[in-house]
N, C-alpha and C positions, 0 to 999 in steps of 0.2 A: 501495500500500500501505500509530509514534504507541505511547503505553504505560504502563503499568507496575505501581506496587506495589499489588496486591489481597489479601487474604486468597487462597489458596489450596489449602487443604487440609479433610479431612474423614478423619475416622478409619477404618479397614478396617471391611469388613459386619460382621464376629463384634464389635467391638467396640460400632458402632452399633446393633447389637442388643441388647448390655447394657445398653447406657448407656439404652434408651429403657424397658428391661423395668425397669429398678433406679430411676425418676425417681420421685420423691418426689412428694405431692399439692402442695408448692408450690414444686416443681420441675423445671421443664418440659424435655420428653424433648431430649436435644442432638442437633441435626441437623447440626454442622458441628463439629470439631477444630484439630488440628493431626497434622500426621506426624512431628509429632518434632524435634530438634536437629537442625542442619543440623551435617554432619561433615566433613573433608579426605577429597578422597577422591583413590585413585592411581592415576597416569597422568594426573591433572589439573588440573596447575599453573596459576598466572598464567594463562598464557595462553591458558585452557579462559574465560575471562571477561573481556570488554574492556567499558570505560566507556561506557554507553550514548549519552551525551553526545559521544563522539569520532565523529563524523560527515564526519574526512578522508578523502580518497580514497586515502590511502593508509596506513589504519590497519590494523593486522594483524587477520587473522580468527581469531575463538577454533578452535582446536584440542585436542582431547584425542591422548594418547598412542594408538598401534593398542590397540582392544580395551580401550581403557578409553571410559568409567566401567562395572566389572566388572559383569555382569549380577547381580540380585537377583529371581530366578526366583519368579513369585504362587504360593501353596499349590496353586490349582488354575490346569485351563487357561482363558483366559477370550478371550472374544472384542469387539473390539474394530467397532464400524459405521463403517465409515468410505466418503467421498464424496470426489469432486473432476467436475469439469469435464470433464475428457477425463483421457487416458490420455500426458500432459506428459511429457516427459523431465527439465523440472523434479523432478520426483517420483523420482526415482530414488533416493533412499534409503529411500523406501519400498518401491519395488521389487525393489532390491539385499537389503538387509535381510531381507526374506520370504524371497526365494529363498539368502540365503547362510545364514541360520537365524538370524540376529540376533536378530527377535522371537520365535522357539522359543528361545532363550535364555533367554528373560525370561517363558516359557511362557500367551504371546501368540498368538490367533490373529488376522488384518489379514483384514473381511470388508468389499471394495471393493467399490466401483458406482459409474459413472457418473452422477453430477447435476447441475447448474448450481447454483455455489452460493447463487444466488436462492434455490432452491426447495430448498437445503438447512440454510437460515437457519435458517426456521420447525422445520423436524424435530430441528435443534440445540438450540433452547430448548427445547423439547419432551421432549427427552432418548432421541425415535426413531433418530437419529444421533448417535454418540457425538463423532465428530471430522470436519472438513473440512475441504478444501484453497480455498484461493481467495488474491484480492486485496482489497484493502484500498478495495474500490469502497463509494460512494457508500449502496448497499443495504444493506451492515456497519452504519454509521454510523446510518442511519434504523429498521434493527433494533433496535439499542441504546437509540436515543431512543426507542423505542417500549416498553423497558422487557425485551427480549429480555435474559438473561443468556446471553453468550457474550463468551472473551475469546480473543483473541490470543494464544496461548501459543509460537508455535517460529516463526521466520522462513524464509523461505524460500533465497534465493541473492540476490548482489550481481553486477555488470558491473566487474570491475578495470578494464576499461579505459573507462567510461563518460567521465571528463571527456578521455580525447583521441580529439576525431573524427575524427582521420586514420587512426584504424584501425577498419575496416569492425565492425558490430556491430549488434547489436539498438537499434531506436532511429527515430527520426523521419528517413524519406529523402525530397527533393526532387526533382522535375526538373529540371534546369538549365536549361531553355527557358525556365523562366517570370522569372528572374532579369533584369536591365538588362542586368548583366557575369555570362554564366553561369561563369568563371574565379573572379568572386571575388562570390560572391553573398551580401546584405543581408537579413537576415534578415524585418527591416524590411519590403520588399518582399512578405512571406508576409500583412499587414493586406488582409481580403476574399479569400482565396484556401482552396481547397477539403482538407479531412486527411481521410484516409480513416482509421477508426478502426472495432473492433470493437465496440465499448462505448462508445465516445465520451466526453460528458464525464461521464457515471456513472461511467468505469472508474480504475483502480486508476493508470494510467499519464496521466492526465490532469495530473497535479501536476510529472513531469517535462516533460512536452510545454510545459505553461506555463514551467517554469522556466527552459528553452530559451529561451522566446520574451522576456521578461520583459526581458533586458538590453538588448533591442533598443525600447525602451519601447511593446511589441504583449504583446496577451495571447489565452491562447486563444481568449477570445471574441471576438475579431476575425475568426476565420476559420471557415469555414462548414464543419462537419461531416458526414460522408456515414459512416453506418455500414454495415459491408460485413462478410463472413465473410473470416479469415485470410489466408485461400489465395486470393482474390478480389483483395485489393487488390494486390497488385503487377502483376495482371492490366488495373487500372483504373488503376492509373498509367502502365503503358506503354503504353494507349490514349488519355492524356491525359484519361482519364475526371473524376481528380480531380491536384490540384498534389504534394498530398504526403499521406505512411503512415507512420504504423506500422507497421513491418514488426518482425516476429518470426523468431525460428528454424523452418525455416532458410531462409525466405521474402525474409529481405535480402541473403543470396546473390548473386539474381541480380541484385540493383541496385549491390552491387559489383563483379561482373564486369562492369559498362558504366560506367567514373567518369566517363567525356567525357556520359555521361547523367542521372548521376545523384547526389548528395552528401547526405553525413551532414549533419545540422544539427541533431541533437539524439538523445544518450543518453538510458540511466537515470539517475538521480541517484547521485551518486557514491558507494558505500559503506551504500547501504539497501535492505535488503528489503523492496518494495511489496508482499508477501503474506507464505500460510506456510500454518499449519496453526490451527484454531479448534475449542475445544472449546466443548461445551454443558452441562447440568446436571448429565449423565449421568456425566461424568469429573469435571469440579470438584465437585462437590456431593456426588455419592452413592457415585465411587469415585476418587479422587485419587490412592489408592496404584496403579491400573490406567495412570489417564493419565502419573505417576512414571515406569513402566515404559514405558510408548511412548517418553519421550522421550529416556531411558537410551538403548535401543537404538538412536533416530535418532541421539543423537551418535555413539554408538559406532560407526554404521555409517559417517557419515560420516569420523569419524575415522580409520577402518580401512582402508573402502574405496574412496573414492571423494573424496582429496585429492590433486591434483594431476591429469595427464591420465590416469585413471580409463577411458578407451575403449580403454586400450593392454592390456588384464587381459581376458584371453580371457573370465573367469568370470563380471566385471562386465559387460561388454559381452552376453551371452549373457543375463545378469539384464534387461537395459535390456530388448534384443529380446524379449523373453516379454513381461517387463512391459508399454510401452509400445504393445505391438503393431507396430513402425514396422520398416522393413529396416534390417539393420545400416550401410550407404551414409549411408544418410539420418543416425545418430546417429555416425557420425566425420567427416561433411563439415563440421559446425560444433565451437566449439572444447569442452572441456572446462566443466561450467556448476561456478564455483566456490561452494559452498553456504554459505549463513551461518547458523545457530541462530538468531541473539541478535534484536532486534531495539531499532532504534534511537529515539532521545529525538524525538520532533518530528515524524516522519514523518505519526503519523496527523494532526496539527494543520493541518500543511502541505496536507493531502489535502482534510481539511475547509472550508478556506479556496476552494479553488477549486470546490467541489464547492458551498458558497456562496453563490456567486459567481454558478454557473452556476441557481442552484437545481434541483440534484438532490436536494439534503436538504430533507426537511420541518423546517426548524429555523435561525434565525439565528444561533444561537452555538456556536461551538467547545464540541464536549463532553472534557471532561479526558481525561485519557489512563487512569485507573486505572479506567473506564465502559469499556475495552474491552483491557486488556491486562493479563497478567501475566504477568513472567517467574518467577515462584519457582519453576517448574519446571524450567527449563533451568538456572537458578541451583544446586538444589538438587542435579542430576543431578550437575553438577561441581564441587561442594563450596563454591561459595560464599554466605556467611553474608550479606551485606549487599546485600539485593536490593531 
């Protein structure tokens, strides 16, 4: 899954309409504003806003109070185009939200589809899709350098427990057979050896896989990539198809129910969300006060509903199963997924670097952070002025 200060705002349509009918002969029609002073707002204090820059693994995650930041409901109802990849448990505040009326609050309507956010880049710039869900892969980044306007606006979720491996988790799993000492196995030992991965070194999870391996002085590119569907590869590692996966929710599962077979050797990065949500022309450009209110609502929902084990709320839980499509089993076997808004300092650089590295970007240099991120909106939603 990098950031930060852009312009972000554009004045409401009735306004933009005057502004453009009232432009003077040598004064050319404004196509972009501001929305205003940024204001305190209640129920969200301090700590609705953490230092982008604090990137410990054990730094608190912003929170609003339940039910804040108070909804500020659009004139009319409006509809928002929105995509993502599949139908993620990640997502659940969008799903929660819909179905508990969060964004009817905000008198919001959420029109989803299934897309790969490949192929939802292009409709982003484009201004066909308003918002998208994805990761912070490699395809982002060459979109951008390509001159696509789309930023990063809300982050997705963080791993609390990514830097300790001794508790089962999403994350890069092993076989112990392939190790000297499969008891105390050398990371080392992974130089030439096979990772199953969805996306490989395109994807979003490419930068902690490396970061894993890095101490052990090996790097991704050491080891031979075999890209496979989700659900495939735990299939392919207990066939000894390949040494080691990516395993996801709630596919690592079963690689902890056999430790004598199988070991963690690498999380998420500790404290950062490798995605989240992207917006395109259509919310930054031509309606900001829309995209405002998107994001009002995802704090708020998160806020409200879904902090802490969030599977225990008959109401939520019932929101997920709609949403998601998945059986309720499936969404309480893994743990609760703790959500982050914000998004951190460094992230995309670091992503960049390996992406590289590997040449998946058409491009040698590290593109800045304000080429594809901005927080003033999640900034703005909970009152902070200095974004």
């Amino acid at each position: 899954m990098s950031r930060f200060r852009v312009l972000a705002a554009a004045v409401a349509a009735g306004i933009l309409l005057m502004s453009t009918a009232c432009a003077g002969d040598d004064e050319p029609a404004r196509t972009g504003g501001d929305l205003g002073a940024v204001t305190p707002v209640a129920g969200c204090g301090a700590g609705s806003y953490i230092d982008p820059a604090d990137l410990s693994p054990g730094r608190k995650i912003a929170r609003c109070e339940p039910n804040a930041p108070a909804a500020q409901p659009l004139k009319e109802r409006t509809t928002i185009r929105m995509t993502a990849a599949s139908r993620s448990s990640s997502l659940a505040p969008l799903f929660v939200g819909m179905d508990l009326g969060e964004f009817d609050k905000e008198n919001l309507k959420i029109e989803f589809s299934v897309l790969p956010f490949a192929d939802a880049m292009p409709q982003l710039a484009a201004g066909r899709v308003d918002i998208s869900y994805g990761g912070t892969e490699a395809g982002l980044f060459n979109a951008v350098n390509q001159g696509m306007d789309i930023k990063w606006v809300l982050g997705n979720f963080v791993e609390p427990k990514a830097s300790d491996l001794s508790q089962p988790q999403t994350g890069m799993w092993a076989r112990r057979d392939i190790f000297a000492d499969p008891q105390n196995p050398q990371l080392k030992e992974l130089k030439g050896k096979t990772l199953g991965s969805t996306v490989g070194a395109a994807s979003a999870i490419a930068y902690p896989m490396n970061k894993a391996l890095t101490p052990s002085g090996i790097a991704l590119h050491d080891m031979q990539i075999k890209q496979l569907p989700s659900a495939d590869l735990m299939t392919a590692l207990a066939n000894k198809a390949i040494d080691t996966a990516w395993l996801l929710d709630p596919y690592w599962l079963t690689a902890a129910e056999s430790p004598d077979k199988y070991v963690l050797v690498g999380g998420q990065s500790p404290g950062e969300p490798l995605g989240g949500f992207y917006a395109g022309k259509s919310m930054l450009k031509e309606r900001p006060e829309v995209l405002q209110a998107f994001v009002r609502a995802y704090i708020r929902t998160v806020s409200t509903h879904l902090d802490g084990d969030y599977t225990k709320d008959e109401k939520v839980l019932a929101a997920l199963v709609a949403g998601t499509q998945q059986p309720r089993e499936s969404l309480t076997r893994t743990p609760a997924i703790t959500f982050d808004w914000e998004v951190r300092k460094g992230t995309g650089e670091e992503e960049q670097k390996v992406f590289i590295a590997f040449k998946t970007v058409r491009y040698a240099e590290v593109l800045p952070e304000d080429r594809y991120v901005d927080r003033s909106f999640y900034a703005r939603a909970v009152g902070h002025a200095d974004s």
